[in-house]
VOGU-3710 file (C-alpha; in Angstrom, 3 decimals, decimal comma):
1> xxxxxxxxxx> 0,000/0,000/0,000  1,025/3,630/-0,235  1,319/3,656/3,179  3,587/1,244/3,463  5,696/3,422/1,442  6,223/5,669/4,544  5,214/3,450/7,205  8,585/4,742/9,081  6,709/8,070/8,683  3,803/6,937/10,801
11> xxxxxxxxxx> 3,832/3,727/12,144  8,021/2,843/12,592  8,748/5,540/14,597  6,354/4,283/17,243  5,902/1,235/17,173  9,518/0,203/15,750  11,876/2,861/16,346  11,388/1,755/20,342  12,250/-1,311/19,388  14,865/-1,006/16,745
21> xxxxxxxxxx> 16,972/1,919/18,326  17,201/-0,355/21,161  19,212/-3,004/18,938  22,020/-2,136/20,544  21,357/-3,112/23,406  21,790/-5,947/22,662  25,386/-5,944/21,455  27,706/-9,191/22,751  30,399/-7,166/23,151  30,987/-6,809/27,008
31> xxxxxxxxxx> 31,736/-2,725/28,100  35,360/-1,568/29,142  35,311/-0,809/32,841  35,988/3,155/32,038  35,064/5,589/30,527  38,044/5,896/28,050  38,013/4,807/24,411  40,815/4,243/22,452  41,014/5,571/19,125  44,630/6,212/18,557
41> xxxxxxxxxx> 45,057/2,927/16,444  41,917/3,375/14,059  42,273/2,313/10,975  38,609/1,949/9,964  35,507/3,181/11,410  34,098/2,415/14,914  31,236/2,622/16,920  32,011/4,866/20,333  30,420/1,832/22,558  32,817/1,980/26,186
51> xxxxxxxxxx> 31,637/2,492/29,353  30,056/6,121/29,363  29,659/8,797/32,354  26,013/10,298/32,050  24,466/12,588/35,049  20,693/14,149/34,862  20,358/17,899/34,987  21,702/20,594/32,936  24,749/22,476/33,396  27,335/24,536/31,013
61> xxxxxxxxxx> 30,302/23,571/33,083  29,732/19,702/32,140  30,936/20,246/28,738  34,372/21,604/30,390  37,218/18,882/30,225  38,218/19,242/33,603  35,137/19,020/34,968  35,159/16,438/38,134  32,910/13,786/36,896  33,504/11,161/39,498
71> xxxxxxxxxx> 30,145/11,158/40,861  28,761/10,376/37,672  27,194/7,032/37,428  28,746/4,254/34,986  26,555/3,803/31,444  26,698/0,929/29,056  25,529/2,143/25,691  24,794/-1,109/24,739  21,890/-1,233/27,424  19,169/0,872/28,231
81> xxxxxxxxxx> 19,714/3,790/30,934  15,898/3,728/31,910  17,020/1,526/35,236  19,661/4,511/35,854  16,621/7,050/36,207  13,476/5,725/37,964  10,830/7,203/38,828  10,539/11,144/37,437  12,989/11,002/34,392  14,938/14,116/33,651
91> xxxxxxxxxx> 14,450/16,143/30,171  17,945/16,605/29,647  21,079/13,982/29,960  24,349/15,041/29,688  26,844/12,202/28,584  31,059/12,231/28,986  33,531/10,046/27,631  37,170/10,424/27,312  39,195/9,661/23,988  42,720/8,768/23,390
101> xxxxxxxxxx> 43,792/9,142/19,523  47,096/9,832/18,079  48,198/13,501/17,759  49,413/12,931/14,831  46,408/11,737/13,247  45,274/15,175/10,617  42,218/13,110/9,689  39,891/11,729/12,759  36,823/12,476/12,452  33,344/11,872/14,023
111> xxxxxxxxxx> 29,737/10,616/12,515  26,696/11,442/14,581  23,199/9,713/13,386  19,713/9,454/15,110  20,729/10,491/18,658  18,272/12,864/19,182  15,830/15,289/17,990  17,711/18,272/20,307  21,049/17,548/20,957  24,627/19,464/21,393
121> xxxxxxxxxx> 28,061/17,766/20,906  30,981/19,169/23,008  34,828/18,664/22,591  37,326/19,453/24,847  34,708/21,958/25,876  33,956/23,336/22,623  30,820/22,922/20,602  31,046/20,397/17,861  27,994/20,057/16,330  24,422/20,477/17,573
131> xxxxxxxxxx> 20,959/19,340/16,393  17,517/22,167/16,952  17,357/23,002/20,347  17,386/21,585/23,894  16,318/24,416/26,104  14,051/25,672/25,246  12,951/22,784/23,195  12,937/22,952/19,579  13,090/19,737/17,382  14,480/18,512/14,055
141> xxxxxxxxxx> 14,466/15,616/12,255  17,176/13,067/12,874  17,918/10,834/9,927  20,792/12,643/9,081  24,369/10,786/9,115  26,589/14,215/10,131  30,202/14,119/9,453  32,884/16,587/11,678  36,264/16,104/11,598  37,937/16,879/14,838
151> xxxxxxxxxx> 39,812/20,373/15,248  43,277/19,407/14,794  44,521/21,558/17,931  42,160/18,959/19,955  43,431/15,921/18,283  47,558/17,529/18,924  46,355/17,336/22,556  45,879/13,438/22,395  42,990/12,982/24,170  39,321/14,246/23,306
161> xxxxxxxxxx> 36,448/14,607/26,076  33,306/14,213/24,533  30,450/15,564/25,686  26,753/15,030/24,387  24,122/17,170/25,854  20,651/15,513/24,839  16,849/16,417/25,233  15,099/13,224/25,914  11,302/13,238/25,346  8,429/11,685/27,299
171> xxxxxxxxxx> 7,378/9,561/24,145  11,365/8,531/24,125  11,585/7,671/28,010  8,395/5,516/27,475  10,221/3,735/24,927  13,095/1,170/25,792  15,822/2,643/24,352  16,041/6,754/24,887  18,990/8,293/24,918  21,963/7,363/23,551
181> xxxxxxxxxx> 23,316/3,968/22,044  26,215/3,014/20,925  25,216/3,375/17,280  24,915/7,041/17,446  28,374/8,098/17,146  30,809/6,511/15,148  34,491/7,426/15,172  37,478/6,855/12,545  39,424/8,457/9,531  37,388/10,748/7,818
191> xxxxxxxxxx> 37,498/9,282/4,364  36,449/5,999/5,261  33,599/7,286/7,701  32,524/9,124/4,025  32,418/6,006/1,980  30,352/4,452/4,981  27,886/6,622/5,282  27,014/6,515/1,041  27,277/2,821/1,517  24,996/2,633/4,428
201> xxxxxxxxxx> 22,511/5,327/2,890  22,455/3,658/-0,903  22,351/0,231/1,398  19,442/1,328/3,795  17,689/3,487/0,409  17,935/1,502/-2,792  14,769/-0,625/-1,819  12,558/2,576/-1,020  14,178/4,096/-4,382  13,367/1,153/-6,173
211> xxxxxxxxxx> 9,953/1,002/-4,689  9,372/4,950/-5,630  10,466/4,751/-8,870  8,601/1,759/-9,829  5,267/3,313/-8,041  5,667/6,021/-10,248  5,698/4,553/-13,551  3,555/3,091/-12,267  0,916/6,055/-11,637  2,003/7,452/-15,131
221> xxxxxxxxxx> 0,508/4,120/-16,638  -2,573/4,647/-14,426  -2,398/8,558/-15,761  -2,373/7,406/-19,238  -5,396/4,603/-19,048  -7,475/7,311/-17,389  -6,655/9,944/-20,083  -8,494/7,020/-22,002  -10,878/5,960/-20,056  -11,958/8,716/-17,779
231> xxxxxxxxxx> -15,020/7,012/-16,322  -12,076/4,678/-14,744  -11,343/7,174/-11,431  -9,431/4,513/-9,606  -6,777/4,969/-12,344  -6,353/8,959/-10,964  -6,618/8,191/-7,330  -3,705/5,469/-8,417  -1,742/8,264/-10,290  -2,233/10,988/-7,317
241> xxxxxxxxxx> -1,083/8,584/-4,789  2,218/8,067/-6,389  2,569/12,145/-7,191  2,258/12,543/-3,622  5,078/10,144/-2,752  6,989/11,435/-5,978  6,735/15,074/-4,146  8,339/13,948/-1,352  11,626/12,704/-2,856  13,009/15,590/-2,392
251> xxxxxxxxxx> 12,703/15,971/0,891  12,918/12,495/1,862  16,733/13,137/-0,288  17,449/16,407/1,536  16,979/14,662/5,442  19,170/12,177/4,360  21,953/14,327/4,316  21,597/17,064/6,707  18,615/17,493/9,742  16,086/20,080/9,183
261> xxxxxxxxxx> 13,287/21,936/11,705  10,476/19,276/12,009  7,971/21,234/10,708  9,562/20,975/7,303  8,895/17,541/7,870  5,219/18,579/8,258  5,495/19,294/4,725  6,276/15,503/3,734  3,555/13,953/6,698  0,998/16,276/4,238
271> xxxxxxxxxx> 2,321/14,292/1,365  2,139/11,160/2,828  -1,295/12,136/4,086  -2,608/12,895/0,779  -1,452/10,001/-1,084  -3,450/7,824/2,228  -6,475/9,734/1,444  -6,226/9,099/-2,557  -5,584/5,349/-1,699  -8,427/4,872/-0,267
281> xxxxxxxxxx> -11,050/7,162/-2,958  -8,628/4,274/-5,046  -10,104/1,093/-2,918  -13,489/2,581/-2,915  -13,271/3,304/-7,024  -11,948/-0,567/-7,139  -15,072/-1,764/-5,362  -17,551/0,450/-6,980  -18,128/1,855/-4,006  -19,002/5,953/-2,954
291> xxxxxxxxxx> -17,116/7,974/-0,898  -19,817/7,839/1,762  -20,030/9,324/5,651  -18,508/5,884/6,511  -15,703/6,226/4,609  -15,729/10,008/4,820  -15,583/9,752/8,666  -12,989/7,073/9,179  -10,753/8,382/6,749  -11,212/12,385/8,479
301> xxxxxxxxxx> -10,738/9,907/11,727  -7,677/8,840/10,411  -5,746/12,048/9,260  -6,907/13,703/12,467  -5,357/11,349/14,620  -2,632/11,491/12,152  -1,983/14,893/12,754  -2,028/14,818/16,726  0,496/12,152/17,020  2,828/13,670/14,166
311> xxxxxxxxxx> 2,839/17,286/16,271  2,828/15,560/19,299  5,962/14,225/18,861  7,478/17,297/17,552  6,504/19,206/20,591  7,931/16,048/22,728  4,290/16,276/24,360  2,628/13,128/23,874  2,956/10,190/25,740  3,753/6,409/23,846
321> xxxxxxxxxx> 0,363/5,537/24,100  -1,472/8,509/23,153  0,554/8,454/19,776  -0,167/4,886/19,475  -3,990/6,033/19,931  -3,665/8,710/17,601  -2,444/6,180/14,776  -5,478/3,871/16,037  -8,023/4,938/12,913  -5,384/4,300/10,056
331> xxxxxxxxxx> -4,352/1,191/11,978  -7,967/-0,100/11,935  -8,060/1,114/8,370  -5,874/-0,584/6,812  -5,790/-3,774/9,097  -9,341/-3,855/9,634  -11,945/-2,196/7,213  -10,023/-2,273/3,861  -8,998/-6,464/4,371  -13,008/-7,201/5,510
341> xxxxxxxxxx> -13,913/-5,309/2,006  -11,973/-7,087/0,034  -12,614/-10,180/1,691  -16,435/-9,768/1,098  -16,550/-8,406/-2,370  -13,594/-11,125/-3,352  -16,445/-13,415/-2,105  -18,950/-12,214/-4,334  -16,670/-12,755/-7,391  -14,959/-9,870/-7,685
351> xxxxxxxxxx> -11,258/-10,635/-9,210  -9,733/-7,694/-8,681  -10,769/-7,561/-4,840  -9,073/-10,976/-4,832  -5,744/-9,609/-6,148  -5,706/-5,979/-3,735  -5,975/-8,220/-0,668  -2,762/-10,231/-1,387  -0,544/-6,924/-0,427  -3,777/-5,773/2,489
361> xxxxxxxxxx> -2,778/-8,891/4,542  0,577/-8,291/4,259  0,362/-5,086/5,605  -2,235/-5,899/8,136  0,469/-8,885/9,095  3,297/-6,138/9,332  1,080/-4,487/11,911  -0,296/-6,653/13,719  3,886/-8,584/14,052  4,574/-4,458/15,153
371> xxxxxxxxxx> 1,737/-4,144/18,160  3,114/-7,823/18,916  5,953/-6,721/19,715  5,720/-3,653/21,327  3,632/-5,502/23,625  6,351/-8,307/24,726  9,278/-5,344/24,607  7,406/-3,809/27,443  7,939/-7,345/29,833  11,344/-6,932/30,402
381> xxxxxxxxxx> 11,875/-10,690/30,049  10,985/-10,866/26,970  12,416/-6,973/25,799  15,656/-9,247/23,942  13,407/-11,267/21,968  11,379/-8,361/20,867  14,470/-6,480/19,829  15,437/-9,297/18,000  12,804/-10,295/16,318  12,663/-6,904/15,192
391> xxxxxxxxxx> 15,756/-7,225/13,857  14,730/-10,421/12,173  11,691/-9,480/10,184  12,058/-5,375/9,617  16,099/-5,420/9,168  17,216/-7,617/6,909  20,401/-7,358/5,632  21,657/-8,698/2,243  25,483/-7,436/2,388  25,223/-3,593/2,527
401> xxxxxxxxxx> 21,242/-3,659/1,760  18,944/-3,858/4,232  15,297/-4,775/3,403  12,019/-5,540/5,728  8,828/-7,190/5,509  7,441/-4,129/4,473  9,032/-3,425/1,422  7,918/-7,098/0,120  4,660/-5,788/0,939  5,193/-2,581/-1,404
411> xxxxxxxxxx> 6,949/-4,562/-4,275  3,073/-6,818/-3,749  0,459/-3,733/-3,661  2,564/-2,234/-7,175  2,896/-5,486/-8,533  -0,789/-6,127/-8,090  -1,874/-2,867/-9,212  0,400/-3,749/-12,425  -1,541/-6,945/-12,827  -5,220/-5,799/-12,730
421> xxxxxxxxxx> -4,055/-2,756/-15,422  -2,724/-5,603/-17,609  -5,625/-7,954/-17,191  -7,827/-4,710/-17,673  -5,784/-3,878/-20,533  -6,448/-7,438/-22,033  -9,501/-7,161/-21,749  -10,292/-3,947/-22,971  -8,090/-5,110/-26,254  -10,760/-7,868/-26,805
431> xxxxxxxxxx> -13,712/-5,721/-25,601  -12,284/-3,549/-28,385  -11,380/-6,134/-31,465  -14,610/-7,426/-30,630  -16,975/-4,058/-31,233  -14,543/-3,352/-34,570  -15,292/-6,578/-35,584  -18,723/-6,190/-34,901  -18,554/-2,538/-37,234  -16,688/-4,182/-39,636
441> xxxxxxxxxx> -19,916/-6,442/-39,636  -22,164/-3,135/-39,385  -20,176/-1,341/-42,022  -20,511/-4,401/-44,589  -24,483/-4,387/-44,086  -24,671/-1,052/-44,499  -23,055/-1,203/-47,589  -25,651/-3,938/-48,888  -28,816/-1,889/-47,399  -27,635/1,508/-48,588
451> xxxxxxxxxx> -27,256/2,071/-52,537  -23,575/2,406/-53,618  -25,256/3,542/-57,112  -27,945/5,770/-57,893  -31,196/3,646/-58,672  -32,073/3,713/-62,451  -36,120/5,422/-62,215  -36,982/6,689/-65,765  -37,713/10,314/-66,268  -35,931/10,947/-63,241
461> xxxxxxxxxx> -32,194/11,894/-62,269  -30,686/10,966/-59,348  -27,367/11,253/-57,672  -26,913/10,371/-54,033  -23,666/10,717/-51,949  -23,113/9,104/-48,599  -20,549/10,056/-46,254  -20,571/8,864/-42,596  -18,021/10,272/-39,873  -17,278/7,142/-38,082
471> xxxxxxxxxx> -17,017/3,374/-39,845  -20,977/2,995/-39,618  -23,440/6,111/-39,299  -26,838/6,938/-38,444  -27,879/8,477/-41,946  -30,126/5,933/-44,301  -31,816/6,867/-47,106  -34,094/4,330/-49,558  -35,171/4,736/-53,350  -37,468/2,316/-54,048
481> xxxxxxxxxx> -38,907/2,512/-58,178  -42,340/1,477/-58,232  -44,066/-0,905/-61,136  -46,497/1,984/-61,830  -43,562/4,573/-62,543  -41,836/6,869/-60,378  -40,447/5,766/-57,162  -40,316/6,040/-53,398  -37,709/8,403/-51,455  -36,714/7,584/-47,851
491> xxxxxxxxxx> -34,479/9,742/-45,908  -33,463/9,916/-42,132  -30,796/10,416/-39,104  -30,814/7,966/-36,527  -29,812/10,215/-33,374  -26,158/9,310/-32,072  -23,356/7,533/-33,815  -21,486/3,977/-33,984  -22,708/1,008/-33,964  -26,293/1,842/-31,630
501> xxxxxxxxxx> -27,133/4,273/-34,568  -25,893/1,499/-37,237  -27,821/-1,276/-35,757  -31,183/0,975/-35,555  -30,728/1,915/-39,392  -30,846/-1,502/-40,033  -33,989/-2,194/-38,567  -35,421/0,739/-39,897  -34,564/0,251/-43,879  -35,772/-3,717/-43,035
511> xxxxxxxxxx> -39,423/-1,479/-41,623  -39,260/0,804/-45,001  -38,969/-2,217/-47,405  -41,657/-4,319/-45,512  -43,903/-0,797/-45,478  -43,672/0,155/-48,522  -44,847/-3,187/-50,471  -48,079/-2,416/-48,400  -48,247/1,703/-48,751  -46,684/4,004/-51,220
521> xxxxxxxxxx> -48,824/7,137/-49,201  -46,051/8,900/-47,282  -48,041/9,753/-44,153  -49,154/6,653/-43,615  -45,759/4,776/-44,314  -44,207/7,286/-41,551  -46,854/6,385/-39,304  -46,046/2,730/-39,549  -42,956/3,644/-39,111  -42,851/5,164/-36,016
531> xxxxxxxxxx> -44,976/2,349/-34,707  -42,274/-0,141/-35,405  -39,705/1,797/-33,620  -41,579/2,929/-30,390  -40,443/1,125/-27,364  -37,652/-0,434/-29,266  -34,938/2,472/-29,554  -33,782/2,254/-25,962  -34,286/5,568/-25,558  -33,086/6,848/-29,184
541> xxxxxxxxxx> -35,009/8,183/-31,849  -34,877/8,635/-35,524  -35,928/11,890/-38,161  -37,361/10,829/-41,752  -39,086/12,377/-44,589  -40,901/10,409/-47,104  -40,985/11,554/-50,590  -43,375/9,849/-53,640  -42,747/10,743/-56,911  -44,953/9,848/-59,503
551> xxxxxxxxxx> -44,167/9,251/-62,973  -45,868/12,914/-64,495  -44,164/14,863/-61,706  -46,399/14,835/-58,449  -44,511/14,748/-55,583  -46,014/13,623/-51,886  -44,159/14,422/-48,976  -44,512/13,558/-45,184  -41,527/14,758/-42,820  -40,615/13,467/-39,161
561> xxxxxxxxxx> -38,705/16,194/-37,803  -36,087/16,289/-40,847  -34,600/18,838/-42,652  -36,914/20,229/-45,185  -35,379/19,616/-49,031  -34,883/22,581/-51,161  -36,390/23,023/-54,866  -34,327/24,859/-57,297  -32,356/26,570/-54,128  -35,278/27,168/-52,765
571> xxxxxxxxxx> -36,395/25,794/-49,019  -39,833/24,040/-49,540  -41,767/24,770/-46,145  -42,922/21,319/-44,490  -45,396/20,750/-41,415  -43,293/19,691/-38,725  -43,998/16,513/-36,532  -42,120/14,536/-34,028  -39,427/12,229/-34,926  -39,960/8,431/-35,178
581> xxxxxxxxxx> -39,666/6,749/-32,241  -40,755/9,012/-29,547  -44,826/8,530/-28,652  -47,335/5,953/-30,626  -49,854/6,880/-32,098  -48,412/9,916/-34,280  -50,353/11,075/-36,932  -48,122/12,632/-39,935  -49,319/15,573/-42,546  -48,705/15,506/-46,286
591> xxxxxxxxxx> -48,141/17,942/-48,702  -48,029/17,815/-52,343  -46,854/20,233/-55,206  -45,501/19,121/-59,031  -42,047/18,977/-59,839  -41,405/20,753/-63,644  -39,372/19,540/-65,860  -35,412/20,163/-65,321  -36,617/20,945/-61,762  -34,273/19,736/-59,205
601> xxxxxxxxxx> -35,215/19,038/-55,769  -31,971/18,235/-52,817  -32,877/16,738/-49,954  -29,883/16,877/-46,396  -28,923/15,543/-43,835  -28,174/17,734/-40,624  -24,589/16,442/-41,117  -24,440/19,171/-44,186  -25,850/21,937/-41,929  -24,216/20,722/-38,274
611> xxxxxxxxxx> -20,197/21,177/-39,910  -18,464/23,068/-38,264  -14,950/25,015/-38,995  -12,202/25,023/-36,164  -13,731/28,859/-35,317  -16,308/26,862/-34,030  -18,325/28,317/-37,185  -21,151/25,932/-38,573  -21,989/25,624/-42,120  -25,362/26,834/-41,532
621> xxxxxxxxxx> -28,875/26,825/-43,240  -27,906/30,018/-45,388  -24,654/28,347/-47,041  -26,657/24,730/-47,264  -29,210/26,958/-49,327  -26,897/28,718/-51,541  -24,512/25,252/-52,297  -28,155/23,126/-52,880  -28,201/23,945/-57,052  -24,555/21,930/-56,570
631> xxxxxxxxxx> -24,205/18,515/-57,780  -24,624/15,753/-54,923  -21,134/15,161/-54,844  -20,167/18,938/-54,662  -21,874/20,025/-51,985  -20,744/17,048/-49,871  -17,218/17,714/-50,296  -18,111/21,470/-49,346  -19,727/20,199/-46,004  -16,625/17,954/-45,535
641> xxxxxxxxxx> -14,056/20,377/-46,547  -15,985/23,186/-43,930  -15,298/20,731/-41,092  -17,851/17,624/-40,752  -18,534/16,357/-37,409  -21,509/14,623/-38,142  -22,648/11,773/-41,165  -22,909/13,751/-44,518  -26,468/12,663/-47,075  -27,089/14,215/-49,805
651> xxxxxxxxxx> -29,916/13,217/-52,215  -30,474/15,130/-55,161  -33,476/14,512/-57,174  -34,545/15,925/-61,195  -37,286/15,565/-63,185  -35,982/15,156/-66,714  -37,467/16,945/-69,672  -37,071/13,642/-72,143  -39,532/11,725/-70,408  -41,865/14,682/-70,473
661> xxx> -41,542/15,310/-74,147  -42,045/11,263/-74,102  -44,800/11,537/-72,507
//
């Protein structure tokens, strides 16, 4: 999950950081019986981990070298000094040690990581380094591994006296490890202490930078299927999530190398936030499910509580538990709600639930192992074997890499995400050779219902062009001759486009040929018509107009909500009615005039009127009037030239003056 991206943003630091920054505590190596380390024979780097002098209270004159420290008591890094303090512990330790190196050495040098979130470092009574601020107290982050090579003057003198002066927070003392441990400073030459700290950062990073880069390509995949498929949301919650994480790279990059103000760090718990809140609109999206007051309120539950325990521990005012309580709504989230979704819709056949719950368990396993073990760290007979099972299943080491059980739990929520895209993808690509197949079929009856070729109808001319915008249109449009001369013109627009609109032209030119062996009387062939379509259109509708031409030049037509045709270039006005399809029981008008010889009458579709120029300019009525004395083929091209958007008929109709003089 996303949130097991940054689980050390919410989750490690309380329930593992007790655990794991108490690791050395556990350290075989038996402490020296003083509190002087030898460094003057260092040839590689080492861990500061003798016997150390530490005293409760806060005073300038501890950092001084010559300070009498005898009354000090005796500290073992390698073990917790919560038995040293019981009862009311103090806010601020100070720690001594004394260091023999070589004064000849030019290059000792010291690494400080994850002592403390307010700390000073003092040698030979001079400050060294220091970390926000310990009175009053001001925190930064930690991560940091800090390199400072020792003033040379010090080193000439042979010995060093180190002095750490740390804040120590309630949520810390409650822990079993506060303070600090023997893995917080680290002493040696300064070019090796370099290489070790890229080795250990690459070593401790390359699985969350692996993990980061592969969850973004990842979300630019999702980005790219939604661009497609925007009724898919769960492929934009999947892309925000990984933006979110993506934004805080840079941060994540920049505490690696040097500690900051914790409330820059606010800036990245935002982040994290965000990218929790678009993984779960994600789950929801993946279930078909809304974003209801349930989910609403636990999610507001969980950012909330969230919040409190992130600024808690900034201020160093919450206690162990009440952080642990604050994290209690995303904890029941993700190891309670989201699993018991999946579970039930996996159960009702959903695949893709199926799949999403491999990575859930996981990480409802990971937290479940972390409570564990915070609760037998806190019996002091069992505090070892908590530590080390800690060790075991959230610090793996593989030479210099170190992995945990929740980065196998990433690498499973991306590569399940990657496998319902590809089986979506799959399926989609058959979905889609399917429906072309199934225009291909469309396209082919089209071309055997709708004439290729003018029909031959003596004393009459007639030129027809047919130009559909997609691979199958709405447009149809019949000439049927009849045995007593003259013919029968039928011309419509199925609303909508594709293969709906295709499908529905078929049925009607099927209705027109089965009509008109009944009727040749336009209103009536309309009306039946309409009848057939009624009820059957799943919601669509078609226009039509009817024209019947006899052989001496009487011309019938009925219209349907069409475009009225246009004699000679001019617009013949019709009686409008409502299209077919709509209500039963329609009753359609008729009107009748003669066509004269070398009279030409053009009959549209809206597709000639609708086009429209990249101005956003349409074609219009006044321009479909003026191009109408075209031939059939002209004033399609116009229409298609202007900018068609729509399918393109044109029907032009004349009465010749041969079989008039014939006649």
């Amino acid at each position: 999950m996303n949130c097991l991206f940054y689980r050390r943003a919410f989750v490690l630091p309380l329930l593992l950081r007790v655990l794991i920054g108490a690791c050395c505590l556990l350290a075989l190596v038996p402490a020296v019986s003083a509190q002087t380390f030898d460094a003057s024979n260092l040839r590689k780097p080492s861990e500061i981990s003798s016997t150390w002098l530490v005293h409760a209270g806060d005073d300038p004159d501890f950092a001084a070298p010559d300070f009498n420290d005898s009354g000090w008591l005796r500290f073992d890094p390698n073990k917790s000094v919560k038995p040293l303090f019981p009862g009311n512990p103090p806010e601020v330790l100070w720690y001594r040690m004394h260091v023999k190196v070589n004064p000849d050495q030019k290059d000792l040098a010291l690494v400080e990581h994850q002592l403390a979130s307010a700390f000073e470092i003092y040698v030979n009574g001079q400050r060294f380094y220091s970390n926000g601020s310990v009175v009053p107290f001001r925190a930064y982050t930690y991560g940091a591994r800090i390199l400072r090579r020792f003033p040379d003057s010090a080193v000439a003198s042979g010995s060093l006296v180190i002095a750490l002066r740390v804040h120590i927070a309630r949520i810390e003392w409650e822990g079993t490890g506060p303070g600090y441990a023997a893995e917080n400073l680290m002493i040696g030459p300064e070019e090796s202490l370099r290489e070790n700290i890229w080795l250990t950062i690459i070593g401790s990073s390359a699985s969350g930078w692996i993990t980061q880069a592969l969850g973004l390509a990842l979300g630019i995949v999702a980005l790219a299927l939604f661009t497609a498929q925007p009724r898919q949301k769960e492929y934009l919650w999947i892309f925000l999530q990984f933006l979110a994480i993506a934004c805080t790279i840079p941060l994540s990059a920049l505490e690696l190398t040097r500690n900051v103000h914790v409330y820059w760090e606010s800036i990245r718990q935002f982040l994290i936030i965000a990218s929790i809140f678009f993984e779960v609109l994600m789950f929801l999206a993946f279930l078909r499910l809304r974003f209801g007051w349930w989910a609403r309120g636990m999610t507001a539950a969980a950012v909330a509580g969230l919040c409190i325990s992130w600024f808690g521990q900034a201020q160093g005012s919450i206690s162990l538990a009440g952080a642990i309580l604050g994290q209690v709504p995303l904890l029941s989230l993700i190891a309670g709600v989201l699993p018991t979704m999946l579970i039930g819709h996996f159960r009702k056949g959903n695949r893709e639930a199926g799949i999403l719950l491999i990575p859930i368990l996981l990480s409802s396993l990971s937290i479940y192992i972390q409570l564990a073990l915070l609760g037998l760290s806190a019996i002091p007979s069992l505090n070892a074997l908590a530590v080390r099972l800690t060790l075991l299943i959230f610090n793996l080491q593989a030479g210099p890499f170190v992995f945990s059980l929740n980065q196998v739990g990433v690498l499973l929520y991306l590569l399940s995400l990657a496998i319902i895209m590809v089986l979506r993808s799959t399926r989609m690509s058959r979905q889609q050779a399917l429906v072309e197949g199934e225009l291909a079929a469309a396209r082919e009856v089209q071309q055997v219902i709708l004439p290729e070729q003018a029909e031959h109808v003596p004393g009459f001319g007639i030129e027809s062009v047919y130009q559909p915008a997609q691979q199958v249109g709405g447009d149809f449009f019949q000439i049927i001759p009849l045995a007593e001369g003259g013919m029968l013109l039928v011309l419509g627009d199925v609303a909508g486009k594709g293969l709906p609109a295709a499908m529905l032209v078929s049925m009607l030119v099927g209705a027109i040929r089965t009509a008109a062996a009944h009727t040749h009387n336009p209103a009536e062939l309309l009306a039946s018509l309409n009848e057939r379509l009624v009820g059957r259109t799943n919601g669509s509708f078609s226009t039509a107009l009817v024209a019947h031409f006899t052989r001496d030049g009487l011309v019938t037509i009925a219209n349907a909500g069409h475009l009225s045709p246009y004699l000679d270039g001019q617009e013949i006005e019709l009686a409008g009615a409502l299209p077919l399809g709509i209500q039963g029981g329609v009753s359609y008008d008729s009107q009748e005039f003669h066509l004269a010889h070398g009279s030409r009458l053009t009959f549209y579709s809206d597709g000639v009127i609708e086009a429209q120029n990249a101005q956003g300019e349409l074609f219009g009525f006044a321009r479909g009037q003026e191009v109408s004395i075209q031939p059939a083929k002209e004033i399609a091209l116009s229409a298609a030239a202007f900018g068609q958007t729509d399918d393109i008929t044109v029907v032009a109709i004349t009465r010749q003056a041969a079989l008039a003089n014939a006649a």
